[in-house]
FIKE-36660 format. One record per residue (C-alpha): residue in one letter; x, y, z; residue number from 1. Coordinates in steps of 0.02 Angstrom, whole numbers, plus 50000, padded with zeros to 5 digits. Each point is the difference from the previous one (the first is absolute). Example, Ala and Ser with C-alpha at 12.3 -4.5 7.8 and 13.67 -1.06 7.14 Angstrom:
BEGIN
residu,xx,yy,zz,num
A,50615,49775,50390,1
S,50069,50172,49967,2
***
This chain:
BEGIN
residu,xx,yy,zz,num
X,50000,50000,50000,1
X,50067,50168,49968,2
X,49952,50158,50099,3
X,49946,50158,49897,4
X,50084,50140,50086,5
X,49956,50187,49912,6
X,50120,50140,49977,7
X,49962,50168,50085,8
X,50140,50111,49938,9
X,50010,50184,50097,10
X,50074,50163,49934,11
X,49939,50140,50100,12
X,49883,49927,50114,13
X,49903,49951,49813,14
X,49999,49828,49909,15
X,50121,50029,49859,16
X,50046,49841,49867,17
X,50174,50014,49920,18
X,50055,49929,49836,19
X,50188,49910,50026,20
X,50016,50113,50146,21
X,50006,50157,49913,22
X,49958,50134,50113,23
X,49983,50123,49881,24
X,49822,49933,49913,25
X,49917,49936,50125,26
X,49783,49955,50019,27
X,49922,50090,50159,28
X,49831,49928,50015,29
X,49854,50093,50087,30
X,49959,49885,50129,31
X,50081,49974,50172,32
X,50104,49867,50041,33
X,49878,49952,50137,34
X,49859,49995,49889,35
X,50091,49891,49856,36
X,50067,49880,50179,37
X,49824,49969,50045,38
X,49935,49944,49823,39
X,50140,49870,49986,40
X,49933,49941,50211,41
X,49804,50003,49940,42
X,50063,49863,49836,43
X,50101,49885,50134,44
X,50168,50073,49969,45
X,50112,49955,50191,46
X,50153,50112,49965,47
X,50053,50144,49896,48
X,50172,50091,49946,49
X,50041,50166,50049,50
X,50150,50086,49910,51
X,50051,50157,50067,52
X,50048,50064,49844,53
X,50075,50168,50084,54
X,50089,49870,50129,55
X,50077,49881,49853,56
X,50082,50188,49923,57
X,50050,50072,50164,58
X,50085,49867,50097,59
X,49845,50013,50154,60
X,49844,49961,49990,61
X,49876,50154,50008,62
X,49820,49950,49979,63
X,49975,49893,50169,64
X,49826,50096,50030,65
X,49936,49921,49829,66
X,50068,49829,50077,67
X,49890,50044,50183,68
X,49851,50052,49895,69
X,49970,49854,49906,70
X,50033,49895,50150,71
X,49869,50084,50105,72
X,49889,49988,49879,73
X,50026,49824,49931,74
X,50020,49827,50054,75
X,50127,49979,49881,76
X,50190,49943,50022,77
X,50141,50132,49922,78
X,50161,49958,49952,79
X,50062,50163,49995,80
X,50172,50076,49881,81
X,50088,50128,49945,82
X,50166,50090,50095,83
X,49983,49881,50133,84
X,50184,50002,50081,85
X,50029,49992,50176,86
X,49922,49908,50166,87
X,49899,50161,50017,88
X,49928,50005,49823,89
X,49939,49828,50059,90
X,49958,50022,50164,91
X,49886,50141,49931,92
X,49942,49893,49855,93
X,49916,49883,50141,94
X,49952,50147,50110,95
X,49881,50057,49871,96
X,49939,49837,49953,97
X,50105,49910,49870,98
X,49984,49783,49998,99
X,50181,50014,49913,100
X,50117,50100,49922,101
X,50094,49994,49818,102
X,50154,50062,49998,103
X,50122,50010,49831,104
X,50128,50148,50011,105
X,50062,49951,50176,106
X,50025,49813,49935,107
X,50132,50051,49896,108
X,50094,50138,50101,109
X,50010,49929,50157,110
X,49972,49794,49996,111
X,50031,49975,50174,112
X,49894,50117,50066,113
X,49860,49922,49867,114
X,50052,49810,50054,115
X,49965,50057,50194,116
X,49848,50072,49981,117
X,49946,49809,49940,118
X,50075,49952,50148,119
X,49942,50139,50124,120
X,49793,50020,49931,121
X,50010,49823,49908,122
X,49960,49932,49841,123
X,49835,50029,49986,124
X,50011,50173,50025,125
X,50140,50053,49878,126
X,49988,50000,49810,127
X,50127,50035,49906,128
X,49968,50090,49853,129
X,50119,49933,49839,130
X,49931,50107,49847,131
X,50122,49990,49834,132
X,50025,50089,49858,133
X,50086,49882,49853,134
X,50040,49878,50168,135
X,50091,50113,50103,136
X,49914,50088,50157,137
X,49919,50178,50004,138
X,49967,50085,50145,139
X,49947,50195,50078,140
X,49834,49980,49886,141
X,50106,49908,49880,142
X,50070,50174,49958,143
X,50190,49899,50025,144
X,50075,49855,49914,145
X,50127,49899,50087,146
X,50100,49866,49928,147
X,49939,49886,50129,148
X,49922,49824,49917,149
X,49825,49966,50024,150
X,50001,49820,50047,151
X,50176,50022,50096,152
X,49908,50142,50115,153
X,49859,49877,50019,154
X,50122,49854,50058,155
X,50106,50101,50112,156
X,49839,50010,50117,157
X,49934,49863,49944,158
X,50149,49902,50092,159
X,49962,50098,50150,160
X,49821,49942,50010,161
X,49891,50115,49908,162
X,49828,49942,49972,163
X,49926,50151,49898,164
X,50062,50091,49846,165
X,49908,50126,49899,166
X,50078,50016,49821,167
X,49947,50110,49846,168
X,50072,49994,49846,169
X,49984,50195,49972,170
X,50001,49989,49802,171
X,49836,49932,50034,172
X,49934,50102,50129,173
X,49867,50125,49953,174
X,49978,49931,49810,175
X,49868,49874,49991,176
X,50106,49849,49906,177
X,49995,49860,50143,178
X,50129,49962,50095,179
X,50159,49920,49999,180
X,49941,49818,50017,181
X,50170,49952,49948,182
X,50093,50097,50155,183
X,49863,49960,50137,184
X,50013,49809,49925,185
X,50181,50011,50034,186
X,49986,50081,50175,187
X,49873,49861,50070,188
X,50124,49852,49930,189
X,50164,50050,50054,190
X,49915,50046,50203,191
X,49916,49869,50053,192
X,49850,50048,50138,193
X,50024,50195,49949,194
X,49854,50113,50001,195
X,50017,50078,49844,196
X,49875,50178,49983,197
X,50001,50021,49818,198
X,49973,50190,49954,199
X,49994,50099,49799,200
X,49906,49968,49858,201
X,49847,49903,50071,202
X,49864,50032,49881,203
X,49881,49868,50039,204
X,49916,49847,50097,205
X,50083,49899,49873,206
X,50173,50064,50051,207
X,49979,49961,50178,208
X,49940,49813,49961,209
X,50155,50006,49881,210
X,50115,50054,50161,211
X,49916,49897,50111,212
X,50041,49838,49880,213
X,50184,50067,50019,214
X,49980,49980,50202,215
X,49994,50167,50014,216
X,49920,50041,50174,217
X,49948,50177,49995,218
X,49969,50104,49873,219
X,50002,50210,49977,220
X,49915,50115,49914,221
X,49942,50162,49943,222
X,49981,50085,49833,223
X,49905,49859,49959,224
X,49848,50035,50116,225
X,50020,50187,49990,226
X,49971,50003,49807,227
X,49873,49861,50005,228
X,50080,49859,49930,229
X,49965,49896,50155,230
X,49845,50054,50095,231
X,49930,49980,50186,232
X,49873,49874,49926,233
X,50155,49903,49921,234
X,50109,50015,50172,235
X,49860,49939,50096,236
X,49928,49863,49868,237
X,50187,49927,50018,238
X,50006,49993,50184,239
X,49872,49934,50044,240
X,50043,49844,49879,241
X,50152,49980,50094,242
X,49911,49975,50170,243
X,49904,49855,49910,244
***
């Protein structure tokens, strides 16, 4: 069974869609992040995705009150991203209501402070976020390239006992041609028992069943609902099959 997770991305306090990360051409749409959270609760959705988007550029996450609102207004469980760096980014992820955090730019810079937080808040509450661009890692909004290899990155904590990894191919992010089957396929063979979060390009049910064949255990998205290419009614239809 895979879990549908939805994407709330934030610029400004507003929900705001990027295309391959570019900043400069982003979608605001009208309605509140709150609002669009309690849609995906009312179809049966259990978790959603909060990217900071101002966090991810930064280096610190900034819209925490977006994270409380939709907590205090929800059931729902957030995984919440973007600029998280430090114990107290954490610490105040949780305060204001997070289930878990992702955290990509911090993964790369500092690997021992990433492979204690595993340790320290355990595996279930630490993602890391591996997002690539041609197979090497991206991170700060995936406004940086490193040289870093995807699949090495992925192993390095994989060794140390990571359970959860989100990973984007970003050349697929934002565009509406599917994911890359090929790299999540990959990803699920090489760590056995990972939690992969699969993230960019979903356009459609069929795409999830496709990632869910893979073993693919979560999967991400976005632009995909917010243009209507995968609707409430779909969302819903497909959960409730998978509590059959």
């Amino acid at each position: 069974m895979i879990r549908i997770v939805p994407s709330i991305s934030i610029i400004n306090g507003k929900v705001t869609r990027l295309k391959q990360g570019d900043y400069e051409h982003g979608t605001v749409y009208k309605d509140s992040p709150v609002d669009i959270a309690r849609r995906f609760e009312d179809c049966g959705v259990k978790k959603i995705h909060i990217v900071d988007l101002d966090g991810a550029r930064s280096g610190t996450p900034v819209n925490y009150d977006i994270l409380e609102s939709i907590v205090g207004y929800t059931k729902l469980k957030v995984d919440y991203s973007g600029g998280v760096a430090t114990d107290g980014d954490i610490s105040k992820a949780y305060e204001y209501g997070a289930n878990s955090i992702t955290a990509a730019s911090i993964a790369t810079s500092d690997k021992e402070q990433f492979g204690s937080w595993l340790v320290s808040y355990g595996r279930e509450k630490i993602i890391l976020g591996a997002d690539a661009r041609d197979g090497k890692i991206a991170i700060r909004g995936w406004q940086k390239n490193t040289d870093i290899d995807l699949f090495d990155h992925i192993d390095y904590y994989y060794m140390r006992g990571l359970k959860y990894v989100k990973s984007t191919d970003v050349a697929k992010d934002g565009i509406q041609e599917g994911p890359n089957f090929d790299m999540y396929k990959e990803i699920v063979s090489r760590f056995k028992g990972i939690h992969v979060l699969a993230s960019g390009g979903v356009r459609n049910i069929d795409d999830i069943k496709k990632l869910e064949e893979i073993g693919v255990k979560s999967v991400i998205f976005g632009r995909a609902y917010y243009e209507g290419n995968l609707t409430l009614k779909d969302i819903e239809k497909f959960i409730v099959s998978q509590s059959k």
